[in-house]
C-alpha positions in Angstrom: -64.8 -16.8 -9.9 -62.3 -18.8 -12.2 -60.6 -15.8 -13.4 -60.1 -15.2 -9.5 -58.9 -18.4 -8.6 -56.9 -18.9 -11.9 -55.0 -15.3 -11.5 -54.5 -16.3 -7.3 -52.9 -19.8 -8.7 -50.5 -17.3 -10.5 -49.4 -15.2 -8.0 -49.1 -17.7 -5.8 -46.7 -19.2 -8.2 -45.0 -16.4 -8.8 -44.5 -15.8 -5.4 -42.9 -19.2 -4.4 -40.9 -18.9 -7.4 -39.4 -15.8 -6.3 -38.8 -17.2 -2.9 -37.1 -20.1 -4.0 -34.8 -17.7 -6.4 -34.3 -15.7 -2.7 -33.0 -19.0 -1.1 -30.9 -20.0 -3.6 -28.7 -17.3 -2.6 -29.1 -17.9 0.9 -27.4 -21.4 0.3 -23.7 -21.2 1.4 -22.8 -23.2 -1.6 -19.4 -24.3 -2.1 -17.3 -24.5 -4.7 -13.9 -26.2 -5.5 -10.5 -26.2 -7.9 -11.9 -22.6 -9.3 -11.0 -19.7 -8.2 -12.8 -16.1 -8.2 -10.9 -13.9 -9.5 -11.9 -9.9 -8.3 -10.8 -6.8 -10.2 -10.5 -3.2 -8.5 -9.2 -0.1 -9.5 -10.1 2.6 -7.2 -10.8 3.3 -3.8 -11.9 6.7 -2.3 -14.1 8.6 -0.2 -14.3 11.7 -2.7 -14.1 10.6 -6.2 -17.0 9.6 -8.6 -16.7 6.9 -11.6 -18.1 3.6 -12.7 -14.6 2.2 -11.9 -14.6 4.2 -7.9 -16.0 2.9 -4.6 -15.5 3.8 -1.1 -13.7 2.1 1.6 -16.5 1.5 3.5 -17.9 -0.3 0.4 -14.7 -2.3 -0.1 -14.7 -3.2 3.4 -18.1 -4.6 3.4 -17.6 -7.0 0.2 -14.7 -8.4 1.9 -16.7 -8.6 5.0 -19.1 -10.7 3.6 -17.1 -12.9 2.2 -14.9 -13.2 4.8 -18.0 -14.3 7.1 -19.6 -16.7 4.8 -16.2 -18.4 4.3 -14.6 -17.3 1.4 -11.2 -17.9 1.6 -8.8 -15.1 0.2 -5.7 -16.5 -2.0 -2.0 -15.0 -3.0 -1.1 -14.4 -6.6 1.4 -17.1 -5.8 -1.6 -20.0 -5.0 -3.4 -19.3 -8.2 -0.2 -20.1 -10.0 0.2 -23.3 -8.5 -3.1 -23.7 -8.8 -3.0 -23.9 -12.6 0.2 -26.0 -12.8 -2.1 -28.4 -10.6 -1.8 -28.1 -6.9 -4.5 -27.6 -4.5 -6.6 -24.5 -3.5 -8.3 -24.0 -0.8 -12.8 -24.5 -1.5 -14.3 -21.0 -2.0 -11.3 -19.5 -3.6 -11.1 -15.6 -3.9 -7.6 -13.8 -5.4 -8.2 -9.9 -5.1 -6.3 -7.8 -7.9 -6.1 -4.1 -8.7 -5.2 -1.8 -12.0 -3.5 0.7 -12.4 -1.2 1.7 -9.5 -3.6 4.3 -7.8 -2.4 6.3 -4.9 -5.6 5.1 -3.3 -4.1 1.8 -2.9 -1.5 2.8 -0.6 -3.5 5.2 0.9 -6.9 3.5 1.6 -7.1 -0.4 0.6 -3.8 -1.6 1.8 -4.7 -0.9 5.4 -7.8 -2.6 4.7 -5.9 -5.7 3.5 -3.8 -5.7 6.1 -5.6 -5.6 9.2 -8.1 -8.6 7.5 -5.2 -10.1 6.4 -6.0 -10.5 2.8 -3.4 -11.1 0.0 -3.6 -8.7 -3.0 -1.7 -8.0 -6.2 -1.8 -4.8 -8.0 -0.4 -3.9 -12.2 1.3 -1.1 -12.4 1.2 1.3 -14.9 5.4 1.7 -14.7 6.0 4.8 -16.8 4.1 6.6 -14.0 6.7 5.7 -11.4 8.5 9.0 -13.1 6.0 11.6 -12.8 3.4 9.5 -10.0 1.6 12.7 -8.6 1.1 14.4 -12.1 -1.6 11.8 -13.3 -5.1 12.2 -12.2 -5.8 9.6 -9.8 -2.4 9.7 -8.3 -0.6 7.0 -8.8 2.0 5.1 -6.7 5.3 6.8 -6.0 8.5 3.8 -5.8 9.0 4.9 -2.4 5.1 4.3 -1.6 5.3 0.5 -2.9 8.9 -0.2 -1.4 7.2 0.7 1.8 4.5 -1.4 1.6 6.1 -4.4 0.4 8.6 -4.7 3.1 5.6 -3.7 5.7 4.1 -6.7 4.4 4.0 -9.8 2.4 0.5 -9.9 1.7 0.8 -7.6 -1.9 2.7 -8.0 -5.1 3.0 -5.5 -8.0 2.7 -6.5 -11.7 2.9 -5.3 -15.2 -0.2 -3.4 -16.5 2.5 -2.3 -19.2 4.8 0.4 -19.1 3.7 3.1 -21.4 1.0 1.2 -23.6 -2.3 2.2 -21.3 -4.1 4.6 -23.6 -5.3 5.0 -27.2 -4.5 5.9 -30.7 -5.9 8.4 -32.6 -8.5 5.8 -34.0 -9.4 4.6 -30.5 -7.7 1.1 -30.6 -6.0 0.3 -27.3 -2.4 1.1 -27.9 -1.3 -3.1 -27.0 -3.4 -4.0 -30.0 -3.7 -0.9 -32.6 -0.8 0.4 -34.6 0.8 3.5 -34.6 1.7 5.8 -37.4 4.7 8.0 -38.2 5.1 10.4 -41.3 1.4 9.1 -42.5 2.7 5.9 -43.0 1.3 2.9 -40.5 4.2 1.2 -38.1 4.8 -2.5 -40.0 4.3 -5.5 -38.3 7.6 -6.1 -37.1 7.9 -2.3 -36.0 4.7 -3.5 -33.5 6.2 -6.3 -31.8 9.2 -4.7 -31.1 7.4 -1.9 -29.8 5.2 -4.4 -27.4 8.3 -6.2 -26.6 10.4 -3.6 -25.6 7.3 -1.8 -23.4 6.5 -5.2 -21.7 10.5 -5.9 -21.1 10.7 -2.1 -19.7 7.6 -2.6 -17.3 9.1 -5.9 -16.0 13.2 -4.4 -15.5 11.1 -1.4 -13.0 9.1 -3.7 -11.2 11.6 -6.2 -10.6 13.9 -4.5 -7.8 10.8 -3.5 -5.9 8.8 -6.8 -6.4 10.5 -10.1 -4.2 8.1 -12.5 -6.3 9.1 -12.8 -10.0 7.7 -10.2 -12.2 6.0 -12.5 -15.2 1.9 -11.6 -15.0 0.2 -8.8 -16.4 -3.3 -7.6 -16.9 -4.4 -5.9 -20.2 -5.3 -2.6 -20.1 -8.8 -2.0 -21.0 -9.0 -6.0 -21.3 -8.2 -5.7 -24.8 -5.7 -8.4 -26.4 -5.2 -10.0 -29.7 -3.5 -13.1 -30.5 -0.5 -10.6 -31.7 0.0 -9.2 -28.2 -0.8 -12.3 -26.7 2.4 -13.7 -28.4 4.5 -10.9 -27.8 4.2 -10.0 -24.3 5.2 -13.9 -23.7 8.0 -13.5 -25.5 9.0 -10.7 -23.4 8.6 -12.5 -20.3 5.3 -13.0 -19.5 3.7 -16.3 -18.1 0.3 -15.2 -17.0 -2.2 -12.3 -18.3 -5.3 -11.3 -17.0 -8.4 -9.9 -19.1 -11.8 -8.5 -17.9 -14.0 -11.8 -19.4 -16.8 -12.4 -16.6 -15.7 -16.2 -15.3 -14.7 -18.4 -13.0 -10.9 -19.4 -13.3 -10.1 -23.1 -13.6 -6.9 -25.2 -14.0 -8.2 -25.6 -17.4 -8.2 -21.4 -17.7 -5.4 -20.0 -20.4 -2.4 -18.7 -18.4 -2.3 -16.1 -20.9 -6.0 -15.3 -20.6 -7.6 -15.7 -17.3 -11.1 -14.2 -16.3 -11.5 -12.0 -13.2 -14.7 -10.7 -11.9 -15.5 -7.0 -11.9 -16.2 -5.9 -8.0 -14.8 -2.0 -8.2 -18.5 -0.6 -9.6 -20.3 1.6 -6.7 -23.5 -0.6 -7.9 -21.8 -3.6 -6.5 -23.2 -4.4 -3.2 -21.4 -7.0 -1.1 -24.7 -9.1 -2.0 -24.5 -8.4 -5.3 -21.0 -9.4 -5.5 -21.5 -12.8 -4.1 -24.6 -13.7 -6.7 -21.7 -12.5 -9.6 -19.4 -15.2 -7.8 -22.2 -17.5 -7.4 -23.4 -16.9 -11.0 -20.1 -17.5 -12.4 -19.8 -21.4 -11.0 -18.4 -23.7 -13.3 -19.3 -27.3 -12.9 -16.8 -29.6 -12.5 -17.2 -33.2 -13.1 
């Protein structure tokens, strides 16, 4: 009989425990002077990867956190937001990588009927040859169109020719290159980083209205080398793929974004990450 009553007393704990975990997220917290920060990459019907989800998917996330009062920022507000003015509670900025086709073809509408602001990095030494890479990227003509359709999305650096990897699998912003069997020197790799972030931000300029001076790393790799260099070429802010909340106190040069492109990512799933990621503020 004790056994029976001792191993009842336990689920029964168990099972309000669970509930209250359940009702935490119910709770239409708010939060305040942080901003979540969302990362995409691509958005289509047909194609399969960890970094892919549908437009009805995409739709529902933003859905949900439209309805429970999330309110949707511009590139422009988080800026201002760091140099210290004031954000709207519930903060959300939505950003994209790489330049996909998809973009244009399938989340822009999106963004534009809910009337959602949005920035997307470009990948600018596809602008030559946009159709040859596999996902399509962005043709000029594709984000001139948009732009002046609407004032809701901005394009950024996600460098110009520096999104892929050396033969020893270093991201090519951080690794060095070699040439006759001899390694590129130090100075040899910041001009090379230099002149790559200076050519992304002379393409991107005529089509952009809003100064071209943020990037986001590709892969989320960066090293205090690259970090130096790409702010010497222009740069003022720099996003990474670091799991957090983004707070006036956040590194311009570093700022956290929170993944929501993974097909796993249910729009409830993607509000306990946001919810997870709170940072108190005293």
């Amino acid at each position: 009989m004790q056994t029976l009553i001792k191993t009842g007393m336990i689920v029964i704990i168990g099972i309000s425990l669970l509930l209250f975990s359940l009702n935490l997220f119910k709770t239409n917290i708010v939060y305040k002077d942080q901003i979540a920060v969302l990362m995409y990459h691509h958005i289509y019907d047909q194609d399969i990867s960890s970094s892919t989800i549908t437009t009805k998917l995409f739709r529902d996330q933003l859905t949900l956190l439209k309805n429970k009062g999330y309110q949707f920022i511009s590139l422009q507000q988080m800026k201002e937001f760091l140099d210290g003015a004031p954000i709207p509670k519930k903060a959300v900025l939505v950003t994209f990588d790489d330049g996909y086709e998809s973009f244009y073809n399938n989340a822009y509408p999106i963004l534009k009927e809910m009337s959602i602001p949005a920035v997307n990095f470009i990948i600018t030494g596809s602008l030559e040859h946009p159709q040859q890479d596999i996902p399509k990227k962005m043709s000029r003509e594709q984000i001139k169109a948009m732009l002046s359709d609407s004032s809701l999305i901005e394009v950024q650096c996600h460098t110009d020719s520096l999104h892929f990897k050396n033969p020893l699998g270093k991201a090519m912003l951080v690794g060095h290159l070699s040439a006759d069997g001899k390694p590129e020197t130090d100075e040899q790799y910041k001009h090379r980083i230099v002149s790559d972030t200076q050519s992304c931000i002379s393409k991107l300029n005529p089509l952009n209205p809003a100064p071209v001076d943020t990037l986001a790393y590709p892969y989320g790799i960066y090293n205090h080398e690259a970090v130096d260099d790409i702010q010497e070429a222009g740069i003022k802010y720099a996003f990474t793929i670091l799991t957090k909340m983004t707070t006036r106190q956040a590194d311009h040069l570093r700022i956290p974004r929170i993944n929501a492109g993974s097909p796993d990512i249910t729009p409830a799933i993607l509000e306990k990450s946001i919810l997870r990621s709170i940072i108190p503020i005293k």
